[in-house]
C-alpha positions as a printed NumPy array, in Angstrom:
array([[-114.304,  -74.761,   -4.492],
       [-117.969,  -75.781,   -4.936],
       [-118.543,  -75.258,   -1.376],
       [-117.791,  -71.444,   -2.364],
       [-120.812,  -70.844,   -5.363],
       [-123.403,  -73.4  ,   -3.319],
       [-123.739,  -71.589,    0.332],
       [-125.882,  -68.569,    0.074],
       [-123.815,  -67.248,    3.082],
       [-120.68 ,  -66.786,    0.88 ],
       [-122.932,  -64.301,   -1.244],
       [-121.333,  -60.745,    0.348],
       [-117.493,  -62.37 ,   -0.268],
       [-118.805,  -63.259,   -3.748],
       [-119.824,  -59.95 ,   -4.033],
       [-116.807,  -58.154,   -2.88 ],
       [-114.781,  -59.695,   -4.849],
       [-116.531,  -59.127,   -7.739],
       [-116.736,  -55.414,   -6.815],
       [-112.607,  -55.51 ,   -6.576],
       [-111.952,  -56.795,   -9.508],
       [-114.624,  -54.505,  -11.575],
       [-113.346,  -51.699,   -9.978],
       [-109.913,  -52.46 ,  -10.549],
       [-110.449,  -53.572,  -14.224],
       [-112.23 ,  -49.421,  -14.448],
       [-109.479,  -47.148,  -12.733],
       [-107.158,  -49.273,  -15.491],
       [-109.175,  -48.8  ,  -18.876],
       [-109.37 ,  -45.387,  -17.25 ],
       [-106.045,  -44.672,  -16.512],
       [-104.997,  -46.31 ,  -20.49 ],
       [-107.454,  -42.953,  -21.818],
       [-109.741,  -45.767,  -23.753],
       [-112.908,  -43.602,  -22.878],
       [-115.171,  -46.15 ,  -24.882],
       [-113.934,  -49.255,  -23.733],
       [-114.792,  -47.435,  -20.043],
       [-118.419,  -46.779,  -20.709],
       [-118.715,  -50.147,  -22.284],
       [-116.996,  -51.169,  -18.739],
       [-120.117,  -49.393,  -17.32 ],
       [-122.646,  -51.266,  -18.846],
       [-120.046,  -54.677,  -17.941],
       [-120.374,  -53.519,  -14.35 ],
       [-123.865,  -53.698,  -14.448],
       [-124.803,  -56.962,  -16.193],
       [-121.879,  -58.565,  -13.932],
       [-124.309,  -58.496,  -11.224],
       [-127.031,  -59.793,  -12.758],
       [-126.32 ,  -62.938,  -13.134],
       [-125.195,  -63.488,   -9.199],
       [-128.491,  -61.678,   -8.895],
       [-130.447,  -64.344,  -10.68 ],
       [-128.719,  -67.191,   -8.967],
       [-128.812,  -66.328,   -5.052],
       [-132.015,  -64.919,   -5.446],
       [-134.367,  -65.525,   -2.408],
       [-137.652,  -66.728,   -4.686],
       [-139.437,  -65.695,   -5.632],
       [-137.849,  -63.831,   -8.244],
       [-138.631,  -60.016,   -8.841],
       [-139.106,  -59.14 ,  -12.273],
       [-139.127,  -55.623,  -11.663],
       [-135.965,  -55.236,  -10.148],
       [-134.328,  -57.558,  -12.728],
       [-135.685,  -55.687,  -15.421],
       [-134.329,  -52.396,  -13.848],
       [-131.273,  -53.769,  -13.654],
       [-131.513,  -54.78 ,  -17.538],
       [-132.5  ,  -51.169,  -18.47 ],
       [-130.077,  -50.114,  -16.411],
       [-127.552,  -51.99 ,  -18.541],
       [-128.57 ,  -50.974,  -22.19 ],
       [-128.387,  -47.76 ,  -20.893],
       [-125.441,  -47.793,  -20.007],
       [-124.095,  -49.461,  -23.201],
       [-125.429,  -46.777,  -25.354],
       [-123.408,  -43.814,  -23.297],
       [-120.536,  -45.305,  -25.509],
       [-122.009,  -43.032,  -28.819],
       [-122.934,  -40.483,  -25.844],
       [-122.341,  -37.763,  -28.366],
       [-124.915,  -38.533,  -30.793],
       [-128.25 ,  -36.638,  -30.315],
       [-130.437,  -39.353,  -31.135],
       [-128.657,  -42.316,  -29.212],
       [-127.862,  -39.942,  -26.292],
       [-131.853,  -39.622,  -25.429],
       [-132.454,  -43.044,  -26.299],
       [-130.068,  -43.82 ,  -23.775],
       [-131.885,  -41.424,  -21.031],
       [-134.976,  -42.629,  -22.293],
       [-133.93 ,  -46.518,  -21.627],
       [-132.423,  -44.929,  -18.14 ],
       [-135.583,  -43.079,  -17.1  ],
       [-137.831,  -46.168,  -17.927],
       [-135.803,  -48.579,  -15.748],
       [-135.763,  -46.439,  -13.047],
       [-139.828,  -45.989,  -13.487],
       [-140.111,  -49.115,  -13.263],
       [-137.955,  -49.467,   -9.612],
       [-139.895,  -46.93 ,   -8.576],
       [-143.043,  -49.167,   -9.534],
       [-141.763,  -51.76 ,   -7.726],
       [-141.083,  -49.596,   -4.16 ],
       [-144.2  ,  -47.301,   -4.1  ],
       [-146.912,  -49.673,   -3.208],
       [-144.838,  -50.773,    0.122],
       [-144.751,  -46.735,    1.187],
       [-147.114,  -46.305,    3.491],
       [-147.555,  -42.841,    5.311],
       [-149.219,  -44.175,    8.221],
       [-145.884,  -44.267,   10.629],
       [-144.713,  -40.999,    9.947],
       [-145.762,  -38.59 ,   12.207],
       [-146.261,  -34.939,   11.324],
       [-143.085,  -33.609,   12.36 ],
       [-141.264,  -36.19 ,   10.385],
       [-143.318,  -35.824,    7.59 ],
       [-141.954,  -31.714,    7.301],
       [-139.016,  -32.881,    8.052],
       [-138.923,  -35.206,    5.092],
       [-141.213,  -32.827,    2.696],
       [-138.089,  -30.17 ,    3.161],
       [-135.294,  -32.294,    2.498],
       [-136.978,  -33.585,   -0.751],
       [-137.742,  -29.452,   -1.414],
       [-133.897,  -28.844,   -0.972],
       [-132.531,  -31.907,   -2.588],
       [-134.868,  -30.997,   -5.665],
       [-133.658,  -27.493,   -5.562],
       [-129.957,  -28.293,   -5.643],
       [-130.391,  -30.86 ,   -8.321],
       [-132.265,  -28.584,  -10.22 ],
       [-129.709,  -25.318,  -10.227],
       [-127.061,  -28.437,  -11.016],
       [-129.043,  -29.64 ,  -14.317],
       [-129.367,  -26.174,  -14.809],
       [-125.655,  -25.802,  -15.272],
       [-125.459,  -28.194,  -17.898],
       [-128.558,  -26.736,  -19.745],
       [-125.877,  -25.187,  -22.267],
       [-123.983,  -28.418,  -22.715],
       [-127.159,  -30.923,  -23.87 ],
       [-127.63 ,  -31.976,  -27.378],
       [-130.941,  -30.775,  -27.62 ],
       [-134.024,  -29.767,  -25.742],
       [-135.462,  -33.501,  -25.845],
       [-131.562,  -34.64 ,  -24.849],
       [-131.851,  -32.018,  -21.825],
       [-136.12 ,  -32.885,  -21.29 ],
       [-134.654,  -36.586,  -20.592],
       [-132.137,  -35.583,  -17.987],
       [-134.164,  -33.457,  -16.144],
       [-136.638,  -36.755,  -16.139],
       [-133.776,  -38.861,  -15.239],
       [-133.413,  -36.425,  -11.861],
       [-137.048,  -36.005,  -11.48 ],
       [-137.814,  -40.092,  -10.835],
       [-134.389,  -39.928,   -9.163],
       [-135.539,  -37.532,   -6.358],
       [-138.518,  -39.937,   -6.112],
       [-136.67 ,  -42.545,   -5.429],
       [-134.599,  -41.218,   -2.865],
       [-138.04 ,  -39.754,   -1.105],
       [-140.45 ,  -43.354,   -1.014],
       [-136.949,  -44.926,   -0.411],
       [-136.115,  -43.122,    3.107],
       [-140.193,  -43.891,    3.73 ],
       [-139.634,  -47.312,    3.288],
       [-136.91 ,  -47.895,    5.32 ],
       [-138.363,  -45.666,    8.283],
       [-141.727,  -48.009,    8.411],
       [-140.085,  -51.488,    7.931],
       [-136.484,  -50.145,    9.617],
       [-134.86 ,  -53.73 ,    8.794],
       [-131.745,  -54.644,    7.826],
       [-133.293,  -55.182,    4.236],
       [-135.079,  -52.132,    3.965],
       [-131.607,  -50.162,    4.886],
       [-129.641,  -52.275,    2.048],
       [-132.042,  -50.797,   -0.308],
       [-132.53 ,  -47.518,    0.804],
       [-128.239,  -47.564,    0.819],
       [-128.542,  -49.018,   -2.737],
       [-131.165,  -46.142,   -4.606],
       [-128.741,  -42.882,   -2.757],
       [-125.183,  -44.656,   -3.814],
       [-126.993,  -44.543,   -7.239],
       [-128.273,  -41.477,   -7.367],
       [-124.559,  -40.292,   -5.992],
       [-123.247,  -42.538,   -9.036],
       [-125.258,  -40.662,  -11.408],
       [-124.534,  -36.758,  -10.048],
       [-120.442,  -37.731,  -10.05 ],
       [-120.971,  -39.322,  -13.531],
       [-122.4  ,  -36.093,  -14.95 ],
       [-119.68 ,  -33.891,  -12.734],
       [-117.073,  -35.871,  -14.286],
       [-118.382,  -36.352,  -18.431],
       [-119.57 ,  -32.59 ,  -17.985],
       [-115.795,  -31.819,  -16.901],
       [-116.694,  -29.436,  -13.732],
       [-115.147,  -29.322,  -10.579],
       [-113.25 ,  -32.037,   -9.618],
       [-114.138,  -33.881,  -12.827],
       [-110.699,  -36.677,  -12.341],
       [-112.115,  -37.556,   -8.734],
       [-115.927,  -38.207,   -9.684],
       [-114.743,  -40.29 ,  -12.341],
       [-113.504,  -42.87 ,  -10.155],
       [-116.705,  -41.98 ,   -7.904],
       [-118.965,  -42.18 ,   -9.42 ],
       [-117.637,  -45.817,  -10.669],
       [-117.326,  -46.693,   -7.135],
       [-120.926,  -46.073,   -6.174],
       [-122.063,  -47.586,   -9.206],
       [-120.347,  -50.748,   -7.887],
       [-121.592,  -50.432,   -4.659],
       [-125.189,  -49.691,   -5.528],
       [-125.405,  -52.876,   -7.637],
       [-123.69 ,  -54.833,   -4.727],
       [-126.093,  -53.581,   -2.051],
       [-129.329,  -54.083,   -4.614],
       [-127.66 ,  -58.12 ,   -5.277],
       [-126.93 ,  -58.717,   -1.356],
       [-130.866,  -56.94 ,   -0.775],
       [-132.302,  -59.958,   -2.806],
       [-130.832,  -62.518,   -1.105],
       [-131.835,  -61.361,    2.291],
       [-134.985,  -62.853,    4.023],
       [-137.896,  -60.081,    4.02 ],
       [-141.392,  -60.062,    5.09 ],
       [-144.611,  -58.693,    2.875],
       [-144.369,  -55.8  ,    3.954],
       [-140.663,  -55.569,    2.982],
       [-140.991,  -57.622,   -0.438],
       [-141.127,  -55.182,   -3.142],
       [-144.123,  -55.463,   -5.941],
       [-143.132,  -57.217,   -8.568],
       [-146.233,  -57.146,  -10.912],
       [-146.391,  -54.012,  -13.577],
       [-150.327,  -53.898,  -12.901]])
């Protein structure tokens, strides 16, 4: 059994299984209509990772992406009083900063150099659209915020989200490794996690199957962002893991 937790090898079984289970443990909290014990299940999901995270690590350790991963978390936690003004932007606002801070972490290793010009339209429109349709979607739920500062905070949250998605696709078309595609998989099955989580708490179309969605890619995200820091990267690849 302590052949299992010593080989780094075993890490994507490790993983797996804990995906199974955490998923498993969500469709039933779910399906027993305890809607706080399930966004506490949300944060659970989260910090489940981080220890396997710490552990398998290939060192050195990144403190950005840990501490992402620990805003991530809080954030996550405080959707449980979700309907309270005040806690509801402190929990965008804890949301927004870890994702500033990934976003730290990836820009210095996007370099523009590689990508020729028609990629680069190529890329520049898909970022126009994606922000487009993200924005007529926050739009919807412009009516169904707290507040303005509630609504200022989601629109932030999509903002750094669209970002993300952008220097991640650059990043994984100049290093085009297997670790550069795990992470580039891991920031769009988040930002998929968070559009189904809003489709389903804001009760639109569909709202029963992007529950269990956007759980799903929430699982998977944090899987794929555990299993990218135990692969081998170069320099190039290594994120920055200094604030400054």
């Amino acid at each position: 059994m302590g052949g299992f937790f010593t080989y780094r090898n075993n890490t994507p079984l490790l993983l797996f299984l804990i995906a199974i289970v955490l998923l498993l443990a969500s469709i039933w909290v779910y399906n027993l209509g305890n809607f706080t014990w399930y966004r506490l299940l949300r944060g659970v999901v989260v910090f489940a990772f981080l220890p396997v995270m710490l552990y398998r690590y290939r060192k050195p350790i990144n403190y950005l992406i840990v501490t992402f991963t620990v805003c991530y978390g809080l954030s996550s936690v405080l959707t449980i009083w979700y309907e309270n003004n005040v806690l509801a932007i402190t929990a965008m606002t804890v949301n927004v900063l870890g994702l500033l801070v990934l976003l730290r972490a990836l820009v210095p290793k996007v370099s523009f150099k590689k990508i020729g010009v028609f990629l680069g339209v190529g890329l520049g429109l898909l970022i126009l659209i994606n922000s487009y349709i993200l924005y007529e979607f926050i739009l919807m739920m412009r009516d169904l915020t707290l507040s303005n500062v509630h609504y200022l905070t989601i629109l932030l949250n999509c903002m750094v989200l669209i970002g993300l998605g952008f220097c991640a696709m650059v990043y994984n078309h100049v290093n085009s490794s297997p670790a550069s595609l795990t992470f580039t998989l891991f920031v769009f099955a988040l930002i998929f996690s968070e559009v189904f989580r809003a489709i389903a708490y804001y009760d639109f179309e569909l709202a029963d199957i992007a529950v269990y969605l956007a759980r799903a890619l929430l699982i998977t995200a944090f899987s794929l962002l555990v299993h990218f820091t135990t692969l081998h990267k170069n320099n190039r690849e290594r994120l920055a893991s200094k604030v400054f």
